[in-house]
Backbone as ProteinMPNN parsed JSONL, in Angstrom:
{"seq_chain_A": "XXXXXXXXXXXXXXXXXXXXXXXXXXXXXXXXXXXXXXXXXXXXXXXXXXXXXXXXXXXXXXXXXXXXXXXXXXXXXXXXXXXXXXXXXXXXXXXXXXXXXXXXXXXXXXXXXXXXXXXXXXXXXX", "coords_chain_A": {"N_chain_A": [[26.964, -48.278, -27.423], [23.837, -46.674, -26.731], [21.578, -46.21, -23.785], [18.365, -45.936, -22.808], [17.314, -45.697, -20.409], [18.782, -44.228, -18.593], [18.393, -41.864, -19.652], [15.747, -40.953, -18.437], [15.816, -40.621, -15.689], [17.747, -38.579, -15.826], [15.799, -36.526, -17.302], [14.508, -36.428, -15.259], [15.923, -35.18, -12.87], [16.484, -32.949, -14.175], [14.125, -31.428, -14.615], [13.043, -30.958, -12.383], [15.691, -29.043, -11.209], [14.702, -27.603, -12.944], [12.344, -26.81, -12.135], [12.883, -25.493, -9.392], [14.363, -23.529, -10.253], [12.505, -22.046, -11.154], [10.724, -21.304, -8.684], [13.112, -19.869, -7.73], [13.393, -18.073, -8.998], [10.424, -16.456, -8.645], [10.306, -16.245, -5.958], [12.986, -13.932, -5.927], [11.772, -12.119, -7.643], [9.24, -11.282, -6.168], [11.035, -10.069, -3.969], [12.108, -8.119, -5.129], [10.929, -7.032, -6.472], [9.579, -5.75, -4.428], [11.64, -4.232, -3.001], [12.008, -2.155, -4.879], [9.699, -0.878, -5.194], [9.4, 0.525, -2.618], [11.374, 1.845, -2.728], [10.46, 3.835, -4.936], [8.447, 4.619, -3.408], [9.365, 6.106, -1.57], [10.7, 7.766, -2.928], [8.572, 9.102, -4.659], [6.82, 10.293, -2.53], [7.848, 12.707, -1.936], [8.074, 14.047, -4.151], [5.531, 13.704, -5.731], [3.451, 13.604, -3.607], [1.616, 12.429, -0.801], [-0.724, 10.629, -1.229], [-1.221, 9.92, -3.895], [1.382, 8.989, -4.585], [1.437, 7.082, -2.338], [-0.714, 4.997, -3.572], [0.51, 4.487, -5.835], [2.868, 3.064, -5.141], [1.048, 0.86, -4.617], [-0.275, -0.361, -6.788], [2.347, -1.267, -8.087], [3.375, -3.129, -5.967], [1.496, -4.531, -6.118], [1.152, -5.719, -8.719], [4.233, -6.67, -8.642], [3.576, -8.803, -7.202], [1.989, -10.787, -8.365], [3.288, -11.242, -11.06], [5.557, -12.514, -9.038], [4.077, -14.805, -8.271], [3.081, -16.095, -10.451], [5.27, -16.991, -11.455], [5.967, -19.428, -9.717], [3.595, -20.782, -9.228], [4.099, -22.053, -11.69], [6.424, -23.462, -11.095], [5.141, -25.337, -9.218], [3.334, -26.621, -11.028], [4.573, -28.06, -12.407], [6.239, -29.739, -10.94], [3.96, -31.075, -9.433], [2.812, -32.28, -11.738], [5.11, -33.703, -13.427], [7.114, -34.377, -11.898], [5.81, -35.347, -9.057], [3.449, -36.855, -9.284], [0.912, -37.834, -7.902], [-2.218, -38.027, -6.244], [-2.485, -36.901, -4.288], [-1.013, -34.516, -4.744], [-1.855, -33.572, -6.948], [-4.698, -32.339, -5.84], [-3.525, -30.45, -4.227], [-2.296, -28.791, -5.81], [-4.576, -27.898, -7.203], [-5.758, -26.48, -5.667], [-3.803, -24.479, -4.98], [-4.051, -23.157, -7.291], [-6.606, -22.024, -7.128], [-6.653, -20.091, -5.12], [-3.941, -18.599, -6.047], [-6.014, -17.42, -8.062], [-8.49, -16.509, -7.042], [-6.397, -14.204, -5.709], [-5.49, -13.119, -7.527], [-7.688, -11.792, -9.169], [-8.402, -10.001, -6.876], [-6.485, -9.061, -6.498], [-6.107, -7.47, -9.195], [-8.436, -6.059, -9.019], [-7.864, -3.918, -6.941], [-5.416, -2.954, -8.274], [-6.441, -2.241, -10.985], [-9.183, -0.86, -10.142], [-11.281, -2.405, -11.1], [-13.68, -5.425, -12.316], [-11.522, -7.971, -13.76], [-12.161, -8.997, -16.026], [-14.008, -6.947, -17.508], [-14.146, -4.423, -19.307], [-11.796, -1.48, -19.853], [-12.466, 1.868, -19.82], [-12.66, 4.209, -22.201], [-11.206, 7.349, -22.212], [-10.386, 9.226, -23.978], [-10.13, 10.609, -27.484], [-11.472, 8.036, -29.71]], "CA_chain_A": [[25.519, -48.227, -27.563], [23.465, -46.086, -25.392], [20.245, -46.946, -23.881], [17.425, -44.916, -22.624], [16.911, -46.213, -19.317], [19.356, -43.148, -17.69], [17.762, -40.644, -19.986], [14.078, -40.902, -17.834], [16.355, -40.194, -14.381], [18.514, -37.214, -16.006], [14.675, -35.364, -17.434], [13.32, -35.165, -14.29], [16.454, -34.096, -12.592], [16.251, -31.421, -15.341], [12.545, -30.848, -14.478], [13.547, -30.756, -10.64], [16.402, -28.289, -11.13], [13.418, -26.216, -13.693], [11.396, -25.84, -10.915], [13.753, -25.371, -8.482], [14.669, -22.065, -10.692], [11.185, -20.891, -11.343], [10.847, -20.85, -7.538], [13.952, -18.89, -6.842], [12.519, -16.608, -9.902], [9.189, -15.797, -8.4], [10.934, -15.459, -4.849], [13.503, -12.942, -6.528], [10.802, -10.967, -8.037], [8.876, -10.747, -4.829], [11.436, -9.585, -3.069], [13.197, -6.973, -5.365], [9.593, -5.858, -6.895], [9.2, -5.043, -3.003], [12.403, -3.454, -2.879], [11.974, -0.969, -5.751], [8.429, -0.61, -4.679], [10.019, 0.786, -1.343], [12.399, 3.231, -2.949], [9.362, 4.255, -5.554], [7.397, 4.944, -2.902], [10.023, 7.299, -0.74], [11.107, 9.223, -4.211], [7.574, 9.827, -4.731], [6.132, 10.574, -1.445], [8.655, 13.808, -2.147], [7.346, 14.671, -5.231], [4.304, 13.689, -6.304], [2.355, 13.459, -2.49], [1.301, 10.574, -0.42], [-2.044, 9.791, -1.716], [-0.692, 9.559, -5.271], [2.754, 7.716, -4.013], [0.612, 5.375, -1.94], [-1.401, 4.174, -4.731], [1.623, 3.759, -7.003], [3.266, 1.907, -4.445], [0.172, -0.438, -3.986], [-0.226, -1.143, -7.536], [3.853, -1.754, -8.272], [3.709, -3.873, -5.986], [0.315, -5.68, -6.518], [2.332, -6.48, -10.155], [5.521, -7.77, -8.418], [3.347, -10.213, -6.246], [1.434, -10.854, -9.554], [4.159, -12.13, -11.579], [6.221, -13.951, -8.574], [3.11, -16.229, -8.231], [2.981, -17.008, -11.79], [6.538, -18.182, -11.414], [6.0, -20.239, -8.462], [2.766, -21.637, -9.292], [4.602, -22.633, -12.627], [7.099, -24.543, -10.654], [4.457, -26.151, -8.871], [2.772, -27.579, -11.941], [5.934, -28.532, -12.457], [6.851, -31.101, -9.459], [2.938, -32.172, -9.051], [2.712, -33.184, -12.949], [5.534, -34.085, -13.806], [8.193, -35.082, -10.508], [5.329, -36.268, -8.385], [2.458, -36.902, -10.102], [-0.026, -38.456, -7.447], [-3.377, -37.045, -5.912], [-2.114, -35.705, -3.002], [-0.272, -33.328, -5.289], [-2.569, -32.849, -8.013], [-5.662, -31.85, -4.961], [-2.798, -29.564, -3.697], [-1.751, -28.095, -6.944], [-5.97, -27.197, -7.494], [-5.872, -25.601, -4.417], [-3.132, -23.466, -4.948], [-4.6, -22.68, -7.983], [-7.722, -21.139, -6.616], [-5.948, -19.229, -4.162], [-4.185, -17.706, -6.792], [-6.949, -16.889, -9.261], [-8.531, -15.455, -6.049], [-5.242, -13.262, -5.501], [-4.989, -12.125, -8.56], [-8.492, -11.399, -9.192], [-8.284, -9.203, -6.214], [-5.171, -7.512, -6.837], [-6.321, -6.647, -9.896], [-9.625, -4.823, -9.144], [-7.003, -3.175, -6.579], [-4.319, -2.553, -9.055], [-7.245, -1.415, -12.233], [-10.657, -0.653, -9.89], [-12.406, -2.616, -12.048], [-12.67, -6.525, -12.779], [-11.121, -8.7, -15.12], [-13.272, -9.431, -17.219], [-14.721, -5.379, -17.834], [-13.614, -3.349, -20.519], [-11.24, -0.044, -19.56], [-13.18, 3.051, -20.009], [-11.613, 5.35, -22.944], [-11.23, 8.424, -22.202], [-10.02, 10.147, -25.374], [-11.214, 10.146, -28.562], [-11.762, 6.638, -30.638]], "C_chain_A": [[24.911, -47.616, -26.303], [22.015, -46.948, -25.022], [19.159, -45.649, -22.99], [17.003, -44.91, -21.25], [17.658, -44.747, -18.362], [18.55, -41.788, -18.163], [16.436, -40.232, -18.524], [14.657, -40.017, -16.377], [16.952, -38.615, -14.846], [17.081, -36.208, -16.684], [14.638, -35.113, -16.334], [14.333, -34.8, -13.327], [16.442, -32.668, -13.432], [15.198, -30.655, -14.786], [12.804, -30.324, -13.152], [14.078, -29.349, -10.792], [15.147, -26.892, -12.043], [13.042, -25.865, -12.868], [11.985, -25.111, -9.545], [14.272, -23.764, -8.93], [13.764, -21.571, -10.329], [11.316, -20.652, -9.737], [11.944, -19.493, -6.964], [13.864, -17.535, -7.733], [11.839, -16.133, -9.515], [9.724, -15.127, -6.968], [11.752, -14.004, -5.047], [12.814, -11.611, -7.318], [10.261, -10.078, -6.997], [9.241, -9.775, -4.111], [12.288, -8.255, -3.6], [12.139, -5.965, -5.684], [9.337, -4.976, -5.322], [10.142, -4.387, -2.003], [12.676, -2.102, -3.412], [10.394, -0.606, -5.504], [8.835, 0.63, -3.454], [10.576, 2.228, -1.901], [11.385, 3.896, -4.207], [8.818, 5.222, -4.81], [8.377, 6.284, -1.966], [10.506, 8.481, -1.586], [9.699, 10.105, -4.413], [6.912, 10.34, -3.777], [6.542, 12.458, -1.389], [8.132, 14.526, -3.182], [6.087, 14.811, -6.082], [3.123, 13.728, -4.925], [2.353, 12.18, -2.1], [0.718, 10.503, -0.754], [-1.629, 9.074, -2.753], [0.738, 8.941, -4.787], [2.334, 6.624, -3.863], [0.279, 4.81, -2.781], [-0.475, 3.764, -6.33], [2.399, 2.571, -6.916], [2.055, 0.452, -4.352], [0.024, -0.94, -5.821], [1.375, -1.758, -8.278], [3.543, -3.285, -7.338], [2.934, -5.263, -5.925], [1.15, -6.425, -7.789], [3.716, -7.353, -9.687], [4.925, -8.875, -7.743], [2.553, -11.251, -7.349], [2.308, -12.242, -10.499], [4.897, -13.159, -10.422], [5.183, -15.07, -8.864], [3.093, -16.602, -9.239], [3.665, -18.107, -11.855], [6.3, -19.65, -10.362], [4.889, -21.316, -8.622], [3.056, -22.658, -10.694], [5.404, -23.645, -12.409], [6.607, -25.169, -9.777], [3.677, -27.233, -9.805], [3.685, -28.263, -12.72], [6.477, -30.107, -11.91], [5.096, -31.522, -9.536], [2.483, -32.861, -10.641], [3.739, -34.093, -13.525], [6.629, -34.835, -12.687], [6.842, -35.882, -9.751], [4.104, -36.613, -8.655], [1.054, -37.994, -9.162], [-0.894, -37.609, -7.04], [-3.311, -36.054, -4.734], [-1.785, -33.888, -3.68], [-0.974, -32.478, -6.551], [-3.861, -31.605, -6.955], [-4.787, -29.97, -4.399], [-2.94, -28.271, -4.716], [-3.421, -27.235, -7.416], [-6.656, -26.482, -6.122], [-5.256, -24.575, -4.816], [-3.471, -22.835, -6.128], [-5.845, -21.543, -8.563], [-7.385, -20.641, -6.07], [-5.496, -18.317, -5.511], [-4.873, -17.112, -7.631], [-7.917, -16.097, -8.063], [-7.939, -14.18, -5.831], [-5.47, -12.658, -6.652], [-6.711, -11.548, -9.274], [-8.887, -10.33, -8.286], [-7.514, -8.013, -6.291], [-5.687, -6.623, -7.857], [-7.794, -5.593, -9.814], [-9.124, -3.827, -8.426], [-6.092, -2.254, -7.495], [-5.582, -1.341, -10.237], [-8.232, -0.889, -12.095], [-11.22, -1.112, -10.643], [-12.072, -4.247, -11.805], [-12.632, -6.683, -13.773], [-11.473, -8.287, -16.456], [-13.927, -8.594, -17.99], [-13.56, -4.687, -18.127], [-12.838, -1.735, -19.51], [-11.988, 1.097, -20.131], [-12.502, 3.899, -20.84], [-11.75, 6.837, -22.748], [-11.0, 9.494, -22.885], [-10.676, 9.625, -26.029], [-11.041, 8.576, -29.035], [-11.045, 6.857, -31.543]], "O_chain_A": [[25.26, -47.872, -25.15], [21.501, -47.896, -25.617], [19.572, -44.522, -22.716], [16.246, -43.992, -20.936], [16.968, -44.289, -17.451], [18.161, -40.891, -17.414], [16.489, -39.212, -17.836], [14.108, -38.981, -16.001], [16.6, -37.607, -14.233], [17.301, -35.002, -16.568], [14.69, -33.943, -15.956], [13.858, -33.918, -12.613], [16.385, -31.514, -13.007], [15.284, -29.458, -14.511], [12.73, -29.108, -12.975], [13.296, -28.417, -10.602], [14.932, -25.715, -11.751], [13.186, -24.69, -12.529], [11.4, -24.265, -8.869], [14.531, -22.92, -8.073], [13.753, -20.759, -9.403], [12.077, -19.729, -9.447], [11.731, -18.57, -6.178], [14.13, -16.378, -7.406], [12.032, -14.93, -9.69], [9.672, -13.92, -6.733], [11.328, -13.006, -4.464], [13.262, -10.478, -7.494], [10.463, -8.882, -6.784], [8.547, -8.873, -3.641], [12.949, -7.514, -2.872], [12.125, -4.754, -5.462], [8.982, -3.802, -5.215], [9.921, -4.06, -0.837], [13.269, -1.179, -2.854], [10.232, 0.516, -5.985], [8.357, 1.742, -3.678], [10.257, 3.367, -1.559], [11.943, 4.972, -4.422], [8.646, 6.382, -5.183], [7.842, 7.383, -1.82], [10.68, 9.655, -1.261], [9.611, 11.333, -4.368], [6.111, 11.138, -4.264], [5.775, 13.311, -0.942], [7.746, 15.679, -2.995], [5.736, 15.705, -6.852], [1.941, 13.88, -5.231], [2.803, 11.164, -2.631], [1.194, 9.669, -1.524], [-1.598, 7.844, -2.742], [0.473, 7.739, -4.81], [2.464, 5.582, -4.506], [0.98, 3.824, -3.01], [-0.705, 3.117, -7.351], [2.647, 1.636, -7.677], [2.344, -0.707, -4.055], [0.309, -2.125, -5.991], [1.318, -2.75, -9.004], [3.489, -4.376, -7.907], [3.301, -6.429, -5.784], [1.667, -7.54, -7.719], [4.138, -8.386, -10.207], [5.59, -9.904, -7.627], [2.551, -12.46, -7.118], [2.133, -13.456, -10.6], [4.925, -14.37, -10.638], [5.412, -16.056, -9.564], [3.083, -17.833, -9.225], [3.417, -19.294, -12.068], [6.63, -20.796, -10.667], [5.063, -22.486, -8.283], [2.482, -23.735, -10.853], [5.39, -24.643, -13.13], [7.456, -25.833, -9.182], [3.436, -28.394, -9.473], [3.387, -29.004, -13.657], [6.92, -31.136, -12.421], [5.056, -32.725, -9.792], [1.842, -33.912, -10.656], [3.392, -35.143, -14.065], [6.831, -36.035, -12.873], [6.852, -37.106, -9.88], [3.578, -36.616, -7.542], [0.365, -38.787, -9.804], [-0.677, -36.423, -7.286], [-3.816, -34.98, -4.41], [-2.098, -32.747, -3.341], [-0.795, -31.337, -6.975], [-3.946, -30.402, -7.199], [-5.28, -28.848, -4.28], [-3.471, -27.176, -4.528], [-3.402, -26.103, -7.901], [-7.794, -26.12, -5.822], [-5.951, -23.594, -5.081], [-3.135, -21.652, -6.069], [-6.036, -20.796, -9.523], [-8.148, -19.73, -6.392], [-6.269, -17.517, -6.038], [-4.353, -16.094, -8.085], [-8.045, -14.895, -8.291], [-8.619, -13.157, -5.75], [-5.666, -11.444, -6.606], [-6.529, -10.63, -10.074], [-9.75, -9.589, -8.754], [-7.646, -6.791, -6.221], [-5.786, -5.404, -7.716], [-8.019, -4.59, -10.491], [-9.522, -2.712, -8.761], [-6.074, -1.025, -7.429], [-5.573, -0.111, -10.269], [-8.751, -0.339, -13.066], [-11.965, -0.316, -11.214], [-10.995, -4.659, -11.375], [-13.217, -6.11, -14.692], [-11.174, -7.59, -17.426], [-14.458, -9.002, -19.023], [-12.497, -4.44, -17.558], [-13.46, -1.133, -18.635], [-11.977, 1.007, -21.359], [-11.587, 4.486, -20.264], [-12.667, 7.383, -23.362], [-11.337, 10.618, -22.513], [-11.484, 8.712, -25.857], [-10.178, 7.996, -28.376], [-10.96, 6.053, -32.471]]}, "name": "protein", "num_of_chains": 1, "seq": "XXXXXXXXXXXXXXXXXXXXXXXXXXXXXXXXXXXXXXXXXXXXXXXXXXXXXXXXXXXXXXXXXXXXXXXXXXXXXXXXXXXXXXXXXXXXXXXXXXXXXXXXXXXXXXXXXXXXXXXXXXXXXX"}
């Protein structure tokens, strides 16, 4: 007969080890988006110019910093809802939350000149 009492300990190692990925996911993004960013930016600097390089490079890798944080802030809501679930961690977790919605509200008027929230301009026909 089993009982349920070990189950509760083996989720949130589960949950632990989840977040414990997402983290080394968003890190791994970070750091490869800003590796192929790198070699993007030296193929094109050759062929297409710097102005137009630069600005390929800056939105590549606005997108790789983009997605890591998703990951990361995913394995934060992660450990402060579910592993540690007190106020310290929730206050934290709505911090880091605004930070990124900051970030990425930035990047992207970087990445699209425009914000969010405003329609792309069509330039061909309808």
């Amino acid at each position: 007969m089993t009982t349920t009492s070990g189950l509760v300990p083996l989720v949130a190692e589960a949950i632990r080890w989840g977040a414990i990925s997402l983290e080394a996911i968003g890190a791994f993004v970070v750091v490869s988006g800003s590796a192929a960013t790198l070699l993007t930016l030296a193929v094109s600097i050759r062929t297409a110019g710097g102005l137009a390089a630069w600005r390929r490079a800056r939105e590549l890798i606005g997108r790789s910093l983009l997605l890591g944080l998703e990951f990361v802030v995913a394995a934060d809501l992660l450990k402060s809802l579910v592993i540690d679930p007190d106020i310290e961690a929730l206050v934290f977790l709505g911090g880091l939350i605004l930070v990124r919605t900051a970030l990425m509200i930035s990047l992207s008027v970087e990445i699209n000149g425009r914000w969010p929230w405003q329609q792309a301009t069509h330039s061909g026909p309808e």
